[in-house]
C-alpha positions as CSV (number, residue, x, y, z in Angstrom):
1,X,105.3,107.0,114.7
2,X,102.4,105.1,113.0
3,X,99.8,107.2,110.9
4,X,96.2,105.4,109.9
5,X,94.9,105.3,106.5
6,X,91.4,104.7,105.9
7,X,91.1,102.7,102.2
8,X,87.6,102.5,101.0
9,X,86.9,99.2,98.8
10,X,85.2,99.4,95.7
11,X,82.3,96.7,96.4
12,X,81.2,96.3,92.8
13,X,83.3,93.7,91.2
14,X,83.2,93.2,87.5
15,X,81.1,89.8,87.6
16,X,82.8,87.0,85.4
17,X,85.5,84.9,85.7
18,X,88.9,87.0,85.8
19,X,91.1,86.4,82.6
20,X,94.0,85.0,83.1
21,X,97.1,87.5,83.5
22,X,101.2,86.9,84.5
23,X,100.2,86.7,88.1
24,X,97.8,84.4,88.9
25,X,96.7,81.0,87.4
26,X,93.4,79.5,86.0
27,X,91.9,76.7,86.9
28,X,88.9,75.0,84.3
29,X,89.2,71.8,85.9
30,X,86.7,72.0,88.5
31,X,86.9,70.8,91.9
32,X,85.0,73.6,93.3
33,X,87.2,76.5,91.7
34,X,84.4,77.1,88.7
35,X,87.1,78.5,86.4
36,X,88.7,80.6,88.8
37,X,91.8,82.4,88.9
38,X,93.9,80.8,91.5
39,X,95.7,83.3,94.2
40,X,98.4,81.5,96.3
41,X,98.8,83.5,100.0
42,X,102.9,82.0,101.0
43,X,103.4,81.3,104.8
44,X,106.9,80.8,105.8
45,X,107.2,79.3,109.5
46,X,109.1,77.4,112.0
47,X,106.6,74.1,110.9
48,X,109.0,71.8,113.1
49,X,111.4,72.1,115.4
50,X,111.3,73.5,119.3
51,X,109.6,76.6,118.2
52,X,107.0,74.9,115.7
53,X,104.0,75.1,118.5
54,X,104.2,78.8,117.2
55,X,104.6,78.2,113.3
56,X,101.9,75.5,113.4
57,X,99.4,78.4,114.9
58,X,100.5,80.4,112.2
59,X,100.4,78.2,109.5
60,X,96.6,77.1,110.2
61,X,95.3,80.5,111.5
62,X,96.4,82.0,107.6
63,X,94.4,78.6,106.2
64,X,91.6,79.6,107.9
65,X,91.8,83.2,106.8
66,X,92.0,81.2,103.2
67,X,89.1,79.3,103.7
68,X,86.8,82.2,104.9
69,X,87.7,84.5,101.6
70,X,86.7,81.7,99.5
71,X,83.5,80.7,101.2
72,X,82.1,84.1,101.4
73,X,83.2,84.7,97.9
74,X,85.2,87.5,99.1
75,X,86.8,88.2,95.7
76,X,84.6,87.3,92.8
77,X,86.7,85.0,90.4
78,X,89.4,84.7,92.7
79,X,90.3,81.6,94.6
80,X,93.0,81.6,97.4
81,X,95.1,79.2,98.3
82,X,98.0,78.3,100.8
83,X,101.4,77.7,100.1
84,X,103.2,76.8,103.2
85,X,106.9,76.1,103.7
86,X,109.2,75.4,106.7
87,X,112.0,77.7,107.6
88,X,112.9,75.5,110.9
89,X,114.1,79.1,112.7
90,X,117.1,78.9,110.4
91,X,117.9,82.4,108.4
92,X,119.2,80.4,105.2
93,X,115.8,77.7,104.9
94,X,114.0,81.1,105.0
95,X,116.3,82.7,102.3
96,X,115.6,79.5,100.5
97,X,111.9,79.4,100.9
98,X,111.6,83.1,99.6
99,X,113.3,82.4,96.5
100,X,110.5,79.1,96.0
101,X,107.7,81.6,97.2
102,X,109.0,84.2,94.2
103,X,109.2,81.6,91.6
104,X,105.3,80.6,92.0
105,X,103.9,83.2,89.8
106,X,100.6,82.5,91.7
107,X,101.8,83.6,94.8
108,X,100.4,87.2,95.2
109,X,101.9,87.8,99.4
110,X,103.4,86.0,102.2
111,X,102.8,85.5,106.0
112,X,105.9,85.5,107.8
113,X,108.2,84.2,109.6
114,X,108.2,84.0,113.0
115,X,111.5,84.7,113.3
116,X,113.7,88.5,112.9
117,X,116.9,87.3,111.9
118,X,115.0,84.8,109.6
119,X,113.2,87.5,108.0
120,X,116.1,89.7,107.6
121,X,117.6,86.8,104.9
122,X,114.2,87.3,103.1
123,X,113.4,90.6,102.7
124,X,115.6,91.6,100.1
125,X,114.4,88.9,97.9
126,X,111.1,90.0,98.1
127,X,111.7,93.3,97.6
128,X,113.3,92.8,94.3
129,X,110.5,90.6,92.7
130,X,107.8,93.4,94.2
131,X,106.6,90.6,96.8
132,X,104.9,91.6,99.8
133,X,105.9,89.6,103.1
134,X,103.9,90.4,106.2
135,X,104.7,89.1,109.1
136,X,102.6,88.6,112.3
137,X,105.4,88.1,114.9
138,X,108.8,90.4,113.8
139,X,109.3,92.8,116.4
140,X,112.8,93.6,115.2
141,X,112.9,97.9,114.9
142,X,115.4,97.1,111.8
143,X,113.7,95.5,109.4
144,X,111.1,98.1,109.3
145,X,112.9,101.6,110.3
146,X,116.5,100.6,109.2
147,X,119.6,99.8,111.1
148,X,119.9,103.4,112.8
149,X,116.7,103.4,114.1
150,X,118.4,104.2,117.6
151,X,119.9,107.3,116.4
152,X,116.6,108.8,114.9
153,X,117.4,108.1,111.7
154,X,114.2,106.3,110.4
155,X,114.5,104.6,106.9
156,X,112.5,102.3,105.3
157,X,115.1,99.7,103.9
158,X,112.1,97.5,101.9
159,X,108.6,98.4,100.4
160,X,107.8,94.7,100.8
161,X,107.9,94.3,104.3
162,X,104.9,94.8,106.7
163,X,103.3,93.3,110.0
164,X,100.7,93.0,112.5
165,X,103.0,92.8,115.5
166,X,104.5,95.7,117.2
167,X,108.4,96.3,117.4
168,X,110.4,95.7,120.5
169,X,110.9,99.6,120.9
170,X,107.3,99.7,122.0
171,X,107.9,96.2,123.6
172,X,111.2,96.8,125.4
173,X,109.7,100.0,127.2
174,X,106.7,98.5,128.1
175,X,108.2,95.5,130.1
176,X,110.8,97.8,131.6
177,X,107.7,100.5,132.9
178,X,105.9,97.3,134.5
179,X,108.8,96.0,135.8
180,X,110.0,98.9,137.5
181,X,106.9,100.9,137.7
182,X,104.2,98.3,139.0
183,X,106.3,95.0,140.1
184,X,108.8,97.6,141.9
185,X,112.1,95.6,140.8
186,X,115.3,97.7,141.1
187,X,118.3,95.5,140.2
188,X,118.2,93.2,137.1
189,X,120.4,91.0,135.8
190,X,119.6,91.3,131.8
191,X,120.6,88.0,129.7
192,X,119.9,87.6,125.8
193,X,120.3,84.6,123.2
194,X,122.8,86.7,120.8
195,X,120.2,86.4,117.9
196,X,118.4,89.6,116.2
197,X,115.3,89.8,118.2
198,X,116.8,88.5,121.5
199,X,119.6,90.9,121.6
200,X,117.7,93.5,120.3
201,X,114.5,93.4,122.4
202,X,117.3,92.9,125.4
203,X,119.1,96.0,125.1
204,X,115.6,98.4,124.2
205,X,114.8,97.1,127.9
206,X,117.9,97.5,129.4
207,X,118.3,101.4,128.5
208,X,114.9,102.0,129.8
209,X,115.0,100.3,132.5
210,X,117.9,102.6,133.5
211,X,116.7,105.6,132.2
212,X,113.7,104.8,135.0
213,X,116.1,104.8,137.9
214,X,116.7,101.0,137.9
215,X,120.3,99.3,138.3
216,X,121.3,96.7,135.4
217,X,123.6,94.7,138.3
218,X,124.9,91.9,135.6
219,X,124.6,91.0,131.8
220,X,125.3,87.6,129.7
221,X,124.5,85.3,127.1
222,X,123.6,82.3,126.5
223,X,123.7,79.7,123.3
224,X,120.4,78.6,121.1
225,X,119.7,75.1,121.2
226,X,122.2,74.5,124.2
227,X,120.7,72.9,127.7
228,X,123.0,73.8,130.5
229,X,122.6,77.3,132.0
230,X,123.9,76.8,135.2
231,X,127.3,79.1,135.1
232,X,125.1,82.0,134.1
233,X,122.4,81.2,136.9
234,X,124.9,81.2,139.4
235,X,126.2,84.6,137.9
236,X,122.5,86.2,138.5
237,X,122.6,84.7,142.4
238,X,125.4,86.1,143.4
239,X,124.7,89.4,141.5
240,X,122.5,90.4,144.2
241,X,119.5,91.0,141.0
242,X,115.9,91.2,142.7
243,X,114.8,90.2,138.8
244,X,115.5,88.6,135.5
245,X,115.0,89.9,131.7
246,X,115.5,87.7,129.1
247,X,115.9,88.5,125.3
248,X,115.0,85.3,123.4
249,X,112.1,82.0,122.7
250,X,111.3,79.5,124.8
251,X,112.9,76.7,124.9
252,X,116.4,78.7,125.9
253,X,113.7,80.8,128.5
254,X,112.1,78.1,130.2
255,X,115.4,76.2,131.0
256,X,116.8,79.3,132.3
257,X,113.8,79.9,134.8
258,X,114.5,77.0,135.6
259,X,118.1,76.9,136.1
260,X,118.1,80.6,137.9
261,X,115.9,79.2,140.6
262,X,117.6,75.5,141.1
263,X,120.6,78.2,141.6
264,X,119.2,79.4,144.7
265,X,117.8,82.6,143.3
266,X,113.9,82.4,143.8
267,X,113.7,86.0,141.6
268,X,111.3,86.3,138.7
269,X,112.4,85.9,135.0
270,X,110.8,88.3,132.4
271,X,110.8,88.1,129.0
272,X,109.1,89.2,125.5
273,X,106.5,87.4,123.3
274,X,109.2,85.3,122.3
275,X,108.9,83.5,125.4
276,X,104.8,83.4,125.9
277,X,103.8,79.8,125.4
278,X,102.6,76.8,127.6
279,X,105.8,75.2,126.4
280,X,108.2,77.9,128.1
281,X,106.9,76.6,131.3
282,X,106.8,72.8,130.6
283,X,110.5,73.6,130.2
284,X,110.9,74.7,133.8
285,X,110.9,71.4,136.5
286,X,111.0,74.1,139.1
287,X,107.5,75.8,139.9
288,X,108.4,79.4,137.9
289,X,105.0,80.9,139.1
290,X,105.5,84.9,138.9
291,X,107.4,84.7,135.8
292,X,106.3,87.3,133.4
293,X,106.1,88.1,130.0
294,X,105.1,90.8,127.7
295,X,103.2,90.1,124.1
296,X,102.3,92.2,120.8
297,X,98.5,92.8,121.6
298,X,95.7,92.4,123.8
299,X,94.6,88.7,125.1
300,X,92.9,87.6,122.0
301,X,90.3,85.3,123.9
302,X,89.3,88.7,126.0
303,X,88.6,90.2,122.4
304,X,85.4,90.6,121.2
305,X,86.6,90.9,117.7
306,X,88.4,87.7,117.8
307,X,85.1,85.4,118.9
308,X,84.3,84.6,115.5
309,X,88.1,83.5,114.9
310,X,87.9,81.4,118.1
311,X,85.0,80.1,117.7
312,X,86.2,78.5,113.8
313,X,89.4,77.9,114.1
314,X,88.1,75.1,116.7
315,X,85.4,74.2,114.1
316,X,88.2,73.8,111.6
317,X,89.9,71.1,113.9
318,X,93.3,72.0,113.7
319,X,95.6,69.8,115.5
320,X,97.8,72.6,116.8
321,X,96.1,75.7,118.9
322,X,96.4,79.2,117.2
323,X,99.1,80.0,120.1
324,X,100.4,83.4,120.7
325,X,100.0,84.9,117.0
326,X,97.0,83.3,115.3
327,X,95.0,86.2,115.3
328,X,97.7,88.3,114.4
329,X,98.6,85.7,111.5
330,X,94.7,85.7,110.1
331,X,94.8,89.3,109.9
332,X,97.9,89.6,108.0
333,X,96.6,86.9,105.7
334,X,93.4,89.0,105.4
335,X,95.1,92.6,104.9
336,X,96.6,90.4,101.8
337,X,93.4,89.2,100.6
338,X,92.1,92.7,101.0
339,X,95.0,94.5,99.2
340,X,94.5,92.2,96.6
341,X,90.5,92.8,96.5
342,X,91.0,96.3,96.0
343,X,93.9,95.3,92.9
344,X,91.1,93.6,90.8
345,X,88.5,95.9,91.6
346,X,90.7,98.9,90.4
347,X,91.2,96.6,87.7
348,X,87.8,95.8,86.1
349,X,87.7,92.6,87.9
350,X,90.9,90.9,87.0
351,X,94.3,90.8,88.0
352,X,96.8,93.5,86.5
353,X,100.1,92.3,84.8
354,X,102.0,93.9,87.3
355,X,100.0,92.6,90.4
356,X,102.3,91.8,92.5
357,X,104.2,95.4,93.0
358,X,100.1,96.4,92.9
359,X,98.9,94.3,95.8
360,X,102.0,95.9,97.8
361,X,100.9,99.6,97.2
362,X,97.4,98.7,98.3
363,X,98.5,97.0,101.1
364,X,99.7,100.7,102.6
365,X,96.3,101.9,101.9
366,X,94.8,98.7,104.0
367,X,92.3,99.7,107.1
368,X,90.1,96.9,108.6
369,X,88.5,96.1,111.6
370,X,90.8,92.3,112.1
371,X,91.0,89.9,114.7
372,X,93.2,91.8,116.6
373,X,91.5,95.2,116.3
374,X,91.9,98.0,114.0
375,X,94.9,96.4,111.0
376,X,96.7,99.0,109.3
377,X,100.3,100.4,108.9
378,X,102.4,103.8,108.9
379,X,104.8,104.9,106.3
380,X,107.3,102.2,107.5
381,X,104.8,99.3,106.9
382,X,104.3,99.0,110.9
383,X,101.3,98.0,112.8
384,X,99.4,100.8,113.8
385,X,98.2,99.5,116.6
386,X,100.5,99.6,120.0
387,X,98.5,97.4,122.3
388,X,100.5,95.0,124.6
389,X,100.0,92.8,127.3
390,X,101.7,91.7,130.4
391,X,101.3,87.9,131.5
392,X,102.4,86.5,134.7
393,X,103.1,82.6,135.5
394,X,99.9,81.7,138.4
395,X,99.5,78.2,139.2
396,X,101.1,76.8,136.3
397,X,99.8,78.5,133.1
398,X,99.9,82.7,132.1
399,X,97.6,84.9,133.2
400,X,96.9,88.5,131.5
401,X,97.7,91.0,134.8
402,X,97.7,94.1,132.6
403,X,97.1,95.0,129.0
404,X,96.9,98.9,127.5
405,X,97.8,101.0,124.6
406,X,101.3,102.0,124.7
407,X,102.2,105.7,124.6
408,X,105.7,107.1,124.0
């Protein structure tokens, strides 16, 4: 499903200052730009909110990827700065915040969201102002292989849109193959939040669980932002489920642990990355070790790629920890700054006029060595890299238990 393409950067930069073109702005004044031409990298998060502990890592783990490019010169005449806005999980502040993002002529690419049903609202505004968006935490098949996806019928809807993270069709499997296949659970009771990537990630599960041999014994639904769980926990205990799988974030997932096993029914809950954070399980009162979760990636501490990124992004002092995409969030920032690299160097060492639907093209042709591992993308702007990881709840905080390549 995902090919690699190797892009080869031309190293010798026209030396000077860039002139100053429609896309990008100079800056004589000084303070430490020299004359500069000034590159703006957007990042559209969750910055407050329940789910901010994610957006914050987002947001600083981009700003780092910022500062590095303009330490190490990484572009000669080109300074990069960070343009971040909050979308508070809400599909219309993101629609919003793409329209600001477009109107900064500066702004060369975006980092984001967080969120699938956010970034549907945005997508189509970046595609028609030749704005690439990618995101390190969609895993929504749709936004990258089209609505019929699940029929075989793969279509690009946007040349905009790219990410780091894998989609839930690898993600969905892979939690139903380790749920059946290695923690040996035969009935589950399968619950989602009714939003894109809950629902969706949900029902990927669901008809592979079953397609293994395992029983889907009950299903539901539940409300974002609401608190009180307890007629669908009592559903899953008398349901007779040996298991739990859960299609949506945390703050929904931890109460729901929580309520599940005040119910009576001391069964495991699983769910995707959506629900991988120390703050899923400060939402449970009730000890939820054995809980699992699966996330885009391999442990990024257990990387030997990602020590240098560890190691400054605590430097850095950010007050919020890069969380469960920082790494995946530095390396889309960096395939940007990389795409637009190899813009000016095609370019006699300025900007084109056209830059933006230029940077976008190169970003296809992107192929690094990130944070993450290998960074590049197919023909439908997806990660090529399919590693996942599953983490377990053990004495109050997740543990990797398995991590691998996924294989159809």
């Amino acid at each position: 499903m995902r090919q690699r393409s190797l892009l080869i950067f031309t190293t010798a930069i026209t030396a000077g200052a860039l002139t100053l073109t429609a896309c990008g702005s100079r800056d004589d004044k000084g303070g430490g730009s020299g004359g500069k031409t000034t590159v703006v990298i957007g990042v559209d998060a969750p910055l407050t909110g329940s789910l901010s502990a994610l957006g914050q890592g987002i947001k600083n783990s981009v700003d780092l990827a910022v500062r590095t490019a303009n330490k190490n010169n990484e572009v000669d005449g080109v300074t990069f700065k960070v343009e971040a806005l909050d979308d508070q999980a809400v599909p219309a502040s993101g629609q919003q915040n793409a329209t600001k993002l477009v109107g900064n002529k500066d702004v060369l690419g975006v980092v984001g969201p967080l969120n699938s049903g956010v970034s549907q609202s945005m997508q189509g505004v970046f595609n028609k102002a030749n704005l690439a968006q990618v995101s390190p935490a969609n895993t929504s098949p749709d936004l990258s292989q089209g609505s019929d996806w699940a029929k075989g019928e793969l279509k690009r809807p946007f040349k905009t849109y790219f990410r780091t993270a894998t989609t839930d069709v690898v993600q969905g499997r892979f939690a139903a193959q380790y749920y059946y296949k290695d923690a040996k659970k035969k009935k589950v009771f399968v619950i989602d939040d009714k939003q894109t990537y809950g629902a969706g990630l949900a029902s990927i599960f669901a008809k592979e669980f079953k397609r293994l041999g395992g029983k889907v014994v009950g299903t539901d639904h539940l409300t974002v932002k609401e608190t009180d769980f307890s007629s669908v926990a009592d559903k899953v205990k008398n349901s007779g489920a040996d298991s739990v799988y859960y299609g949506g974030q945390y703050p929904e997932g931890g109460l729901l642990s929580d309520q599940v096993k005040k119910a009576g029914a001391e069964i495991p809950l699983m769910g995707g990355d959506g629900i991988y954070d120390p703050e899923f399980i400060k939402a449970s009162g009730e000890k939820n070790d054995g809980d699992l979760a699966t996330s885009v990636g391999y442990p990024v501490e257990e990387l030997d790629s990602a020590k240098n990124f560890i190691k400054d992004y605590e430097a850095a002092g950010y007050k919020d920890p890069y969380a469960a995409y920082g790494g995946y969030s530095y390396d889309a920032g960096w395939a940007i700054i990389q795409a637009v690299k190899a813009v000016v160097a095609d370019n006699d060492g300025k900007l084109p006029s056209d830059a933006r639907a230029k940077v976008t093209e190169a970003l296809s042709k992107v192929s690094f060595d990130g944070v993450t591992g290998k960074v590049s993308f197919d023909q439908y702007g997806d990660t090529t890299n399919k590693q996942l990881t599953v983490y377990e709840v053990k004495k109050g905080a997740w543990t990797a238990v398995k991590s691998e390549t996924f294989k159809d």
